[in-house]
N, CA, C, O and CB atoms as a CASP TS submission, in Angstrom:
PFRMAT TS
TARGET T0000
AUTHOR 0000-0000-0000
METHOD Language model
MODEL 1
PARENT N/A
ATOM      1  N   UNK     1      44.682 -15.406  -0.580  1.00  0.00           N
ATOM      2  CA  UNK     1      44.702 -14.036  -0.100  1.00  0.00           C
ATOM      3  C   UNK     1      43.659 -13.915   1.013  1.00  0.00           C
ATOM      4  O   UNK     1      42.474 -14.169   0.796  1.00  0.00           O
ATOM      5  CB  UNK     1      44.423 -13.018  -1.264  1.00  0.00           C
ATOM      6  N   UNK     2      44.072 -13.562   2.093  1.00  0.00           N
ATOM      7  CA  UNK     2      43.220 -13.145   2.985  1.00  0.00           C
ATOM      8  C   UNK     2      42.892 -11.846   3.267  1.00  0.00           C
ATOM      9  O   UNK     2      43.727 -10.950   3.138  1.00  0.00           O
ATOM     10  CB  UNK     2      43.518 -13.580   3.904  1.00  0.00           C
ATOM     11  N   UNK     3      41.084 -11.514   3.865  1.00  0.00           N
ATOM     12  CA  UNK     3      40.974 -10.424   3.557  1.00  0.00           C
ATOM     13  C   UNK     3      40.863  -9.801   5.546  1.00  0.00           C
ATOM     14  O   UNK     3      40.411 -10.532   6.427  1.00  0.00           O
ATOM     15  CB  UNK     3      39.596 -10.289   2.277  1.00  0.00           C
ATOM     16  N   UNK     4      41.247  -8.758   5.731  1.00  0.00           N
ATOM     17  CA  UNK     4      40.518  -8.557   7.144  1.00  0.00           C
ATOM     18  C   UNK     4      39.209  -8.234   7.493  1.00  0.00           C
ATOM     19  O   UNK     4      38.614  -7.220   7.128  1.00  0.00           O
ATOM     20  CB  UNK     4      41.036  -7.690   7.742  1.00  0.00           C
ATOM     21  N   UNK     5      38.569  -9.539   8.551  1.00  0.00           N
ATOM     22  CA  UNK     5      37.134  -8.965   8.865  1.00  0.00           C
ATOM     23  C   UNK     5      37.013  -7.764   9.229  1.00  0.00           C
ATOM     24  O   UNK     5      36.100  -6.954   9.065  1.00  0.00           O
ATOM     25  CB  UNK     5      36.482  -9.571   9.811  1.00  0.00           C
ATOM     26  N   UNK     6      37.955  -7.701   9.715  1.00  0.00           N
ATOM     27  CA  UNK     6      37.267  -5.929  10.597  1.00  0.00           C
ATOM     28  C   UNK     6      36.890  -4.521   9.492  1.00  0.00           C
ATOM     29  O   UNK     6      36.139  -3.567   9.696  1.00  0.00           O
ATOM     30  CB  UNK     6      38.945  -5.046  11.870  1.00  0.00           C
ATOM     31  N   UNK     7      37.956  -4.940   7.983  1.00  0.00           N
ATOM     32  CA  UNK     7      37.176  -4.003   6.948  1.00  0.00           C
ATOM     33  C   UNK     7      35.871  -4.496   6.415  1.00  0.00           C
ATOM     34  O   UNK     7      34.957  -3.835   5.923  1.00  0.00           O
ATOM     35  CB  UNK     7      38.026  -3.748   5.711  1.00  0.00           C
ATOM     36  N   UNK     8      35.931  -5.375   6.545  1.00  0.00           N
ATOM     37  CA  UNK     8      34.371  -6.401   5.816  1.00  0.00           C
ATOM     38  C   UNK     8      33.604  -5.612   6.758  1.00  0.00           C
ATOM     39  O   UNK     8      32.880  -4.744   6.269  1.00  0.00           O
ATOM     40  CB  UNK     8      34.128  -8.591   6.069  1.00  0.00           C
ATOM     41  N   UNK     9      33.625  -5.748   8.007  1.00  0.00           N
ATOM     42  CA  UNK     9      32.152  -5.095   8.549  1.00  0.00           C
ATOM     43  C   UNK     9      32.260  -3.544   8.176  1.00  0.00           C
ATOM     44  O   UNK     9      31.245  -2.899   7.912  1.00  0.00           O
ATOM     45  CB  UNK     9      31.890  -5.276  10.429  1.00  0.00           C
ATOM     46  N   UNK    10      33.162  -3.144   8.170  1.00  0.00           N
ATOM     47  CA  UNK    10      32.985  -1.806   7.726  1.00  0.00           C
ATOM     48  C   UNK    10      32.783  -1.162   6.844  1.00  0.00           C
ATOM     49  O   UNK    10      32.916   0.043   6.632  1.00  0.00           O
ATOM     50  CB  UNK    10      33.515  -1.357   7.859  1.00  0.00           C
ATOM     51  N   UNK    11      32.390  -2.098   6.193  1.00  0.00           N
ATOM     52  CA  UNK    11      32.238  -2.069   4.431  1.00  0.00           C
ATOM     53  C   UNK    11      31.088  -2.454   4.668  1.00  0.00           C
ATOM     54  O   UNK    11      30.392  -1.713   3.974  1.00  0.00           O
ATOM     55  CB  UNK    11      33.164  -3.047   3.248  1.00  0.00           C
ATOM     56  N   UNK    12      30.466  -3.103   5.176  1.00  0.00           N
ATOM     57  CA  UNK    12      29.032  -3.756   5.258  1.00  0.00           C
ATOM     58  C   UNK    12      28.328  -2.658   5.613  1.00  0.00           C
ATOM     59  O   UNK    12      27.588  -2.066   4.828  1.00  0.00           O
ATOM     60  CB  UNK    12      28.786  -4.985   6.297  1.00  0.00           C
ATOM     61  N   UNK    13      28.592  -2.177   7.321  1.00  0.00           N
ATOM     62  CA  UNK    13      28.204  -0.833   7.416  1.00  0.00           C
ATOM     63  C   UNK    13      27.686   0.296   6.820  1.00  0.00           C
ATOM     64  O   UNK    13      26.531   0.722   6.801  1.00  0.00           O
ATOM     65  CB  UNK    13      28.792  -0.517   7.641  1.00  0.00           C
ATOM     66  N   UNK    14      28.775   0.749   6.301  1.00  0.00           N
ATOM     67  CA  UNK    14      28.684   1.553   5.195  1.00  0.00           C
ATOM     68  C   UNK    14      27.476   1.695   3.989  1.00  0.00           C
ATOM     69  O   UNK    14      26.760   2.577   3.517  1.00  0.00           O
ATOM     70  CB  UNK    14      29.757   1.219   4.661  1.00  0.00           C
ATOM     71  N   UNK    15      27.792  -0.112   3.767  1.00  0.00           N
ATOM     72  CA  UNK    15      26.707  -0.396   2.851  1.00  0.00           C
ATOM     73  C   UNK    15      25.211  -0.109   3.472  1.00  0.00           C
ATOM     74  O   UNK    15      24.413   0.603   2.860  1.00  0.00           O
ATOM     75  CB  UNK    15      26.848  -1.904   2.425  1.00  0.00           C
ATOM     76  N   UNK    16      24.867  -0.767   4.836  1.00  0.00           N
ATOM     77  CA  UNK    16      23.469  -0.513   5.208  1.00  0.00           C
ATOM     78  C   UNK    16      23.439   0.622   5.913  1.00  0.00           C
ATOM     79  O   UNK    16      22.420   0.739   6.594  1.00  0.00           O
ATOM     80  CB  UNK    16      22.833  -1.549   5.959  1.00  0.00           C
ATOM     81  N   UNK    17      24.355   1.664   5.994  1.00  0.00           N
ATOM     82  CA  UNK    17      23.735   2.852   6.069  1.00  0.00           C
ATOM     83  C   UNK    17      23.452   3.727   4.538  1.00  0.00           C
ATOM     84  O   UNK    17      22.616   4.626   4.453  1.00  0.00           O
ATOM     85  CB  UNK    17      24.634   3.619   7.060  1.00  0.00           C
ATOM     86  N   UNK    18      24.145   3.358   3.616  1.00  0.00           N
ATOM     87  CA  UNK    18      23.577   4.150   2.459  1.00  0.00           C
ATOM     88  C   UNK    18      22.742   3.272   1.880  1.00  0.00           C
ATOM     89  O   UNK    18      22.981   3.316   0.673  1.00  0.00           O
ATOM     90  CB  UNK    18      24.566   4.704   1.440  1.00  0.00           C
ATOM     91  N   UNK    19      21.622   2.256   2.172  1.00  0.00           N
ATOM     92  CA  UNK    19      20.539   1.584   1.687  1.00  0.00           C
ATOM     93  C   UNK    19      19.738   2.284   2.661  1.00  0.00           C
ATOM     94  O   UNK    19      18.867   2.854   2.003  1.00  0.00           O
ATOM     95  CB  UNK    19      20.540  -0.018   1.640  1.00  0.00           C
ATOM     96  N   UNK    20      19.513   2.639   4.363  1.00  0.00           N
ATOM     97  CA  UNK    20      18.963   3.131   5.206  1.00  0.00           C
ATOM     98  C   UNK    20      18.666   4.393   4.617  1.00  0.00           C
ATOM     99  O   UNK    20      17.564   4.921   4.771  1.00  0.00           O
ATOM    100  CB  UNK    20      19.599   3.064   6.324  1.00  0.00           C
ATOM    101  N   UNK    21      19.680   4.961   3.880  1.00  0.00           N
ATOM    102  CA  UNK    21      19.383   6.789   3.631  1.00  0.00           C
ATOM    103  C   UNK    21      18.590   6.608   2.623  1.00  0.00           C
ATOM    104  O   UNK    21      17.530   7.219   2.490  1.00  0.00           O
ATOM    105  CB  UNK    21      20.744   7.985   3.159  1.00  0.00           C
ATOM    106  N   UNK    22      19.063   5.692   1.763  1.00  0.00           N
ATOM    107  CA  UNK    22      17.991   5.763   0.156  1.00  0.00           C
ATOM    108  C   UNK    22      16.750   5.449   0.474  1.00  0.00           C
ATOM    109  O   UNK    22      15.853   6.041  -0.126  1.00  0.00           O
ATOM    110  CB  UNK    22      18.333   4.612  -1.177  1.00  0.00           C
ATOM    111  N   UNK    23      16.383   4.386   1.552  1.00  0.00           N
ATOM    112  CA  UNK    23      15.127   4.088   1.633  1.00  0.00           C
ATOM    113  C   UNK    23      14.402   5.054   2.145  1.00  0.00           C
ATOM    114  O   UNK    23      13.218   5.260   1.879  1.00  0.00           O
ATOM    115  CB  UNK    23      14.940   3.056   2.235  1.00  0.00           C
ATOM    116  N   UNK    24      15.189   5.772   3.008  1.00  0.00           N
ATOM    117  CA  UNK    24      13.959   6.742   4.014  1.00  0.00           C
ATOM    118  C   UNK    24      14.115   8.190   2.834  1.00  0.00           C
ATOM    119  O   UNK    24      13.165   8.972   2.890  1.00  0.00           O
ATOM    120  CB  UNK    24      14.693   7.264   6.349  1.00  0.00           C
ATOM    121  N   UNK    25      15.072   8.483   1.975  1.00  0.00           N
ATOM    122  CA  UNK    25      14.642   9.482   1.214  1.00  0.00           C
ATOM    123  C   UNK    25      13.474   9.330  -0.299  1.00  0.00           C
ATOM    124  O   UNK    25      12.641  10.184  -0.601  1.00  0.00           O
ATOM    125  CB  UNK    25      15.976   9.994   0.882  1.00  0.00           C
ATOM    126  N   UNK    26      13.780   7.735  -1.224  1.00  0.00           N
ATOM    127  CA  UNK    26      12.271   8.013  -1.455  1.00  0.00           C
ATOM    128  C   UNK    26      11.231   7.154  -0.379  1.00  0.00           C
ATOM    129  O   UNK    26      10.544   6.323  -0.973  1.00  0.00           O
ATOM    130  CB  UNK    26      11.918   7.549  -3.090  1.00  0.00           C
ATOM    131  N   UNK    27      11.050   7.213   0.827  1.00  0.00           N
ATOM    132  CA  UNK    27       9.899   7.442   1.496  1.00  0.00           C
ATOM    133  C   UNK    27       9.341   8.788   1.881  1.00  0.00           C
ATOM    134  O   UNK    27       8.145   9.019   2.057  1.00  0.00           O
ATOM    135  CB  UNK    27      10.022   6.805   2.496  1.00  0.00           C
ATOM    136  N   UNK    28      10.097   9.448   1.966  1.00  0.00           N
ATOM    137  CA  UNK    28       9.716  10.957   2.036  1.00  0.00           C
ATOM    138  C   UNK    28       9.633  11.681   1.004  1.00  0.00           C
ATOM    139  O   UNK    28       9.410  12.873   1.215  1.00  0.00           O
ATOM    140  CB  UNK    28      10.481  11.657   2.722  1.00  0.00           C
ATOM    141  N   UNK    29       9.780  11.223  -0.445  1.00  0.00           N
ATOM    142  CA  UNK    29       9.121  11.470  -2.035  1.00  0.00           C
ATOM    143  C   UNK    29       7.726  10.907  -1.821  1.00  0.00           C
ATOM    144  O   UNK    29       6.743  11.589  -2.110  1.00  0.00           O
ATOM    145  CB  UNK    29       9.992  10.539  -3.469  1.00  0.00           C
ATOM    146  N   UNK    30       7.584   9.330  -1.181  1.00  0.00           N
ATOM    147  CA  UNK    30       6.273   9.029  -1.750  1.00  0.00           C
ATOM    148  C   UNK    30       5.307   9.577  -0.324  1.00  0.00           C
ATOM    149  O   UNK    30       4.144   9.198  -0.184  1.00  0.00           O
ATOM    150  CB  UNK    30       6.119   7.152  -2.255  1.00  0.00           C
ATOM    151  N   UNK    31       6.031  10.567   0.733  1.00  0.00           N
ATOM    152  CA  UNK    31       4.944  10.998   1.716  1.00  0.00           C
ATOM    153  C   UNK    31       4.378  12.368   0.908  1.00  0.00           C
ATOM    154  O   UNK    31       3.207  12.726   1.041  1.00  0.00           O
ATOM    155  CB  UNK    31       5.619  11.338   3.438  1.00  0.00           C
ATOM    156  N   UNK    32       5.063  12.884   0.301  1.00  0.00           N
ATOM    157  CA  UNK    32       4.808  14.271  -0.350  1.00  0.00           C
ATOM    158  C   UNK    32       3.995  14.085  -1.765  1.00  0.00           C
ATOM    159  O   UNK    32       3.333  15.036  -2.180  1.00  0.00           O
ATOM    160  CB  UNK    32       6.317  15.060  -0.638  1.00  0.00           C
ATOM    161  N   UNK    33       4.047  12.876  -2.491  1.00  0.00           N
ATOM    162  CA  UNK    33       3.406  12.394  -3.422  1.00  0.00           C
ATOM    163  C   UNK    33       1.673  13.144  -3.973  1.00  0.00           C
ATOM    164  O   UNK    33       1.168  13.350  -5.077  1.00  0.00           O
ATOM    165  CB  UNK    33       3.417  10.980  -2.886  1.00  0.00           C
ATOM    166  N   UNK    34       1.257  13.344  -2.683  1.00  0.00           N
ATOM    167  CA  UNK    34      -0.092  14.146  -2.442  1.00  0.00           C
ATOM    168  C   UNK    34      -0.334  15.432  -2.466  1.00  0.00           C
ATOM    169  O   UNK    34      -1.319  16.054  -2.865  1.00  0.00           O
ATOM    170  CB  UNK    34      -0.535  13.959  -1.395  1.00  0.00           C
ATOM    171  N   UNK    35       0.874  15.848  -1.898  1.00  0.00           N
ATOM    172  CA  UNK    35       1.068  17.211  -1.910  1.00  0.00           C
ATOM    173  C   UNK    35       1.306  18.035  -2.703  1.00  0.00           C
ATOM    174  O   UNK    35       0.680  19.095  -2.707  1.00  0.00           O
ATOM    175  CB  UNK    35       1.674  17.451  -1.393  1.00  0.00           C
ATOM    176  N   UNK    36       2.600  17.672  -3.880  1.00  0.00           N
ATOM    177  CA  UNK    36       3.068  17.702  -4.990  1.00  0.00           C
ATOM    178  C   UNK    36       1.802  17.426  -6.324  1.00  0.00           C
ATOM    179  O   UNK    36       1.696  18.088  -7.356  1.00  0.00           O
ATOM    180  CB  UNK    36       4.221  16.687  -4.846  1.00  0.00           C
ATOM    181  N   UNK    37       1.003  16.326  -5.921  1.00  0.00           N
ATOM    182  CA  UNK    37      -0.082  16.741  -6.804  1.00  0.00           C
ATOM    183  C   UNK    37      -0.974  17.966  -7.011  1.00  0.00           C
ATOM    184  O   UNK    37      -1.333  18.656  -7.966  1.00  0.00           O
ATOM    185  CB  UNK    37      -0.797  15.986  -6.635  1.00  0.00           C
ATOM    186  N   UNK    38      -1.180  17.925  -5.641  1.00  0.00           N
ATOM    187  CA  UNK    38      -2.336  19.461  -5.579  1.00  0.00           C
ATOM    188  C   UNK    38      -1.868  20.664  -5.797  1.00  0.00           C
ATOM    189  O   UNK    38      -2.543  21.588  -6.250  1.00  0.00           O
ATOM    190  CB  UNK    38      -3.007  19.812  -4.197  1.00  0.00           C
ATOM    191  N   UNK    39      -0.433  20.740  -5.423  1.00  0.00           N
ATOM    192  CA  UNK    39      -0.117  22.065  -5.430  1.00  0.00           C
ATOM    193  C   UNK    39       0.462  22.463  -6.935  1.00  0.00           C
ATOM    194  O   UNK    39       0.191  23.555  -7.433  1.00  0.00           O
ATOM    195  CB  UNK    39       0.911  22.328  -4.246  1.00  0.00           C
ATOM    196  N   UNK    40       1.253  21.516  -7.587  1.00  0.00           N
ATOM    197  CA  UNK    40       1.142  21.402  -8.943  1.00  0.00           C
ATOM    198  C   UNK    40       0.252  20.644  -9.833  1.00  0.00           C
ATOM    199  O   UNK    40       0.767  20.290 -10.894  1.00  0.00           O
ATOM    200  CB  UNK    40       2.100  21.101  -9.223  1.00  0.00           C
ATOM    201  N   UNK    41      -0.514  20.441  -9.707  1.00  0.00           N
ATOM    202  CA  UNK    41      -1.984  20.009 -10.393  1.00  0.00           C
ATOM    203  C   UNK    41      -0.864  18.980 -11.444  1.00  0.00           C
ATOM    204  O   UNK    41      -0.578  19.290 -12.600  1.00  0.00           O
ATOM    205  CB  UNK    41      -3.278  21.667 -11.379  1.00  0.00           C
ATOM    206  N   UNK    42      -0.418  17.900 -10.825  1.00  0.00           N
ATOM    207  CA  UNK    42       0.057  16.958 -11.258  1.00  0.00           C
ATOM    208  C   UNK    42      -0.504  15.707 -11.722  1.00  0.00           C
ATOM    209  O   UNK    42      -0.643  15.103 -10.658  1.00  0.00           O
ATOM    210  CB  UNK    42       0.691  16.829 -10.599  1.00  0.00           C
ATOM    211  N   UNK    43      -1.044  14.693 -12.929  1.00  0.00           N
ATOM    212  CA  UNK    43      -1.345  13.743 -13.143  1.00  0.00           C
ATOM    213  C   UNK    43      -0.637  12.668 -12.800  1.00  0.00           C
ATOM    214  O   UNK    43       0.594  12.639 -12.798  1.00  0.00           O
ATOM    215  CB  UNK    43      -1.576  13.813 -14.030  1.00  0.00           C
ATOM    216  N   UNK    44      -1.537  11.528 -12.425  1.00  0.00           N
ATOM    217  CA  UNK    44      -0.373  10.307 -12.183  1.00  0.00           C
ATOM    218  C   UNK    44       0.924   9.845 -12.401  1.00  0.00           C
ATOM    219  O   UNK    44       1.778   9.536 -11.570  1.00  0.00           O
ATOM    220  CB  UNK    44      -0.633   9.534 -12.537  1.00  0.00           C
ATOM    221  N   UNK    45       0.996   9.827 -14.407  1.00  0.00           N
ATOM    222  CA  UNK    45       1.961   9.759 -14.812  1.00  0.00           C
ATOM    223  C   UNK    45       3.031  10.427 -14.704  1.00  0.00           C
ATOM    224  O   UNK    45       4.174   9.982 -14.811  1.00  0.00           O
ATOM    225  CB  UNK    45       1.776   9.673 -15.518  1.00  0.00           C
ATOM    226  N   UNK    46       2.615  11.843 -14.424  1.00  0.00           N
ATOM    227  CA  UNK    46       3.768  13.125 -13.935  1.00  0.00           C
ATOM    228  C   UNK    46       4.260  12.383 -12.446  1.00  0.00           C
ATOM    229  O   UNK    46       5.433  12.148 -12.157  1.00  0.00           O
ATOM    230  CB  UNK    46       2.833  15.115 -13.596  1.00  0.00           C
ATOM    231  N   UNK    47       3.120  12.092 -11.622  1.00  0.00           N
ATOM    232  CA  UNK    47       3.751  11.442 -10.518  1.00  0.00           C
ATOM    233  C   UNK    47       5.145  10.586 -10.710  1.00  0.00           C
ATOM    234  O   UNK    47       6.305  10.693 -10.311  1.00  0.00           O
ATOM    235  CB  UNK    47       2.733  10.568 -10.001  1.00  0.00           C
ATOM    236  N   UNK    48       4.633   9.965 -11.278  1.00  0.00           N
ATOM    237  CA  UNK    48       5.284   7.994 -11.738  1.00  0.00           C
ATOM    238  C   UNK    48       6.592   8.573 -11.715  1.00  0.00           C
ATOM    239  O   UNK    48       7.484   8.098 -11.011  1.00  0.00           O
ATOM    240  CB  UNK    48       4.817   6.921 -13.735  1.00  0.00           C
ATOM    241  N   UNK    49       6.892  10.426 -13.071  1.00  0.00           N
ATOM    242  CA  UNK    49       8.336  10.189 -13.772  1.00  0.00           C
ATOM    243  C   UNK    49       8.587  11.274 -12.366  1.00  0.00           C
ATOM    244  O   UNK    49       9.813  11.331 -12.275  1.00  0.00           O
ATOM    245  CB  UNK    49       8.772  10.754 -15.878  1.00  0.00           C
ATOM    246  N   UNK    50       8.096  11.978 -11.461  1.00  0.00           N
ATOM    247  CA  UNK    50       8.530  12.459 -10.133  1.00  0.00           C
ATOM    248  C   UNK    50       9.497  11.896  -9.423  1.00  0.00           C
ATOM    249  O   UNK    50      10.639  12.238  -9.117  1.00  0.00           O
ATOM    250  CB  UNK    50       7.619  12.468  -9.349  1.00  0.00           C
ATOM    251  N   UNK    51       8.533  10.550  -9.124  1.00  0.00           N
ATOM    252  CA  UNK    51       9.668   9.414  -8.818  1.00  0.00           C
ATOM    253  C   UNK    51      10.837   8.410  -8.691  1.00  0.00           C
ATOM    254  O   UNK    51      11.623   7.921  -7.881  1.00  0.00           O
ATOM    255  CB  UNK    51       9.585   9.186  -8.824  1.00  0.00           C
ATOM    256  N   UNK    52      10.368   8.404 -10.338  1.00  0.00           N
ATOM    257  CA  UNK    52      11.607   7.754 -10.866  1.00  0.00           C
ATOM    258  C   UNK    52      12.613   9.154 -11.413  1.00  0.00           C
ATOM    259  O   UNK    52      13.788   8.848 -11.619  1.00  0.00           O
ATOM    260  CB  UNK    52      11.128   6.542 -12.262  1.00  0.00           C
ATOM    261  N   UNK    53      12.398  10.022 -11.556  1.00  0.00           N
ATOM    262  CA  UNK    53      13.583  11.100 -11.970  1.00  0.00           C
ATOM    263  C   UNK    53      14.454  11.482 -10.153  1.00  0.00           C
ATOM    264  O   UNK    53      15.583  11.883  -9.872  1.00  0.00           O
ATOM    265  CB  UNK    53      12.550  12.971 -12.904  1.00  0.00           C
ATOM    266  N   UNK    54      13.347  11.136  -9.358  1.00  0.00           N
ATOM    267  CA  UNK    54      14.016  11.502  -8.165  1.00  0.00           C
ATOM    268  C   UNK    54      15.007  10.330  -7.297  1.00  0.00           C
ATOM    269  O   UNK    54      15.772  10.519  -6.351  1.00  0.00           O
ATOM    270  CB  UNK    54      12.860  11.993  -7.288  1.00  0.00           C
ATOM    271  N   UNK    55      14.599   8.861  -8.147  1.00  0.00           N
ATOM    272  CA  UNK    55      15.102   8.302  -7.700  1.00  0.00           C
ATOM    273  C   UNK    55      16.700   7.789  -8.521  1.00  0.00           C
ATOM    274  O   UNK    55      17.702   7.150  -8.201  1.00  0.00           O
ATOM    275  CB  UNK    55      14.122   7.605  -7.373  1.00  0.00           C
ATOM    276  N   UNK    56      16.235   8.442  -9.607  1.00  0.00           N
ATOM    277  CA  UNK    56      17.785   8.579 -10.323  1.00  0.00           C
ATOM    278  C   UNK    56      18.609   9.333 -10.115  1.00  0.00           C
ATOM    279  O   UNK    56      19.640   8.792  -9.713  1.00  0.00           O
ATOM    280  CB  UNK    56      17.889   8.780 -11.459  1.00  0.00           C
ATOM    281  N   UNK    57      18.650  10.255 -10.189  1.00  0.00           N
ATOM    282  CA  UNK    57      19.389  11.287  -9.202  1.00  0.00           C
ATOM    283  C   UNK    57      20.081  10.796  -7.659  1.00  0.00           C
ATOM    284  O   UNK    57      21.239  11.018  -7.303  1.00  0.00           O
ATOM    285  CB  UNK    57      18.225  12.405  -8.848  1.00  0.00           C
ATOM    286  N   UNK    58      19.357  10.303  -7.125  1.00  0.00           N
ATOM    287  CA  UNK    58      19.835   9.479  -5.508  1.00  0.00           C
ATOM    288  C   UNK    58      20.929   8.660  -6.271  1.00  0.00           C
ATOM    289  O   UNK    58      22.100   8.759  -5.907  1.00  0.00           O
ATOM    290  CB  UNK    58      18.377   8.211  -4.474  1.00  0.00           C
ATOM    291  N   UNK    59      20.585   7.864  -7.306  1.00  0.00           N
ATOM    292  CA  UNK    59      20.863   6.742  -7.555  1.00  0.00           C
ATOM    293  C   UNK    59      22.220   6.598  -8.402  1.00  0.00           C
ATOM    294  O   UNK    59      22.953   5.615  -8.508  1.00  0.00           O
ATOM    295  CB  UNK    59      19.755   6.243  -8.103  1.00  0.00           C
ATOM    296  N   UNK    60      22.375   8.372  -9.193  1.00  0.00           N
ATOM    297  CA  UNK    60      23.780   8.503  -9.604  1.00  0.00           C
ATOM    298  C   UNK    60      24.629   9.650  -8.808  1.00  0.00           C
ATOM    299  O   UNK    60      25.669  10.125  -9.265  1.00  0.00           O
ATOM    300  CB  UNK    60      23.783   8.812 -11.141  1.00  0.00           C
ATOM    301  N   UNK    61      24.115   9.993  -7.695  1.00  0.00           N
ATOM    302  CA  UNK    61      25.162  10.931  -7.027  1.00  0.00           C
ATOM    303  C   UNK    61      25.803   9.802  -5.974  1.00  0.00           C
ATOM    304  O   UNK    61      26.813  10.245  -5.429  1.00  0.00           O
ATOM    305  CB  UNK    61      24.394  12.467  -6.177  1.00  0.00           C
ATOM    306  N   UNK    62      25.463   8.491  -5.577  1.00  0.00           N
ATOM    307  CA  UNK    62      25.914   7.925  -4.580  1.00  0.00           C
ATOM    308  C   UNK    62      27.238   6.775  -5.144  1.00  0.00           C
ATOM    309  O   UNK    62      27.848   6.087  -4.325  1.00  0.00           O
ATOM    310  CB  UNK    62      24.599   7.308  -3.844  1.00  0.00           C
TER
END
């Protein structure tokens, strides 16, 4: 069975633009990381599950 390149790259595509979006959205969780502490008088660990609850969410809507 042969497959066509021209969907392969477009499938690839696809792929490194929704790794591009995930990366730059939690980078902009861990730029606010500071902010989110002070303004909710947040402890580390509250941080930690910030993160990981925000990154689950990304991680089951896609």
């Amino acid at each position: 069975m042969t497959v066509p390149t021209k969907g392969r790259w477009w499938v690839l595509g696809a792929l490194a633009v929704a790794l591009l979006t995930f990366g730059l959205d939690t980078t902009i969780l861990n730029v606010a990381l500071p902010v989110l502490a002070t303004d909710l008088h947040a402890s580390g660990s509250q941080l930690q599950w910030f993160a990981n609850a925000y990154t689950l969410v990304l991680a089951a809507l896609r």
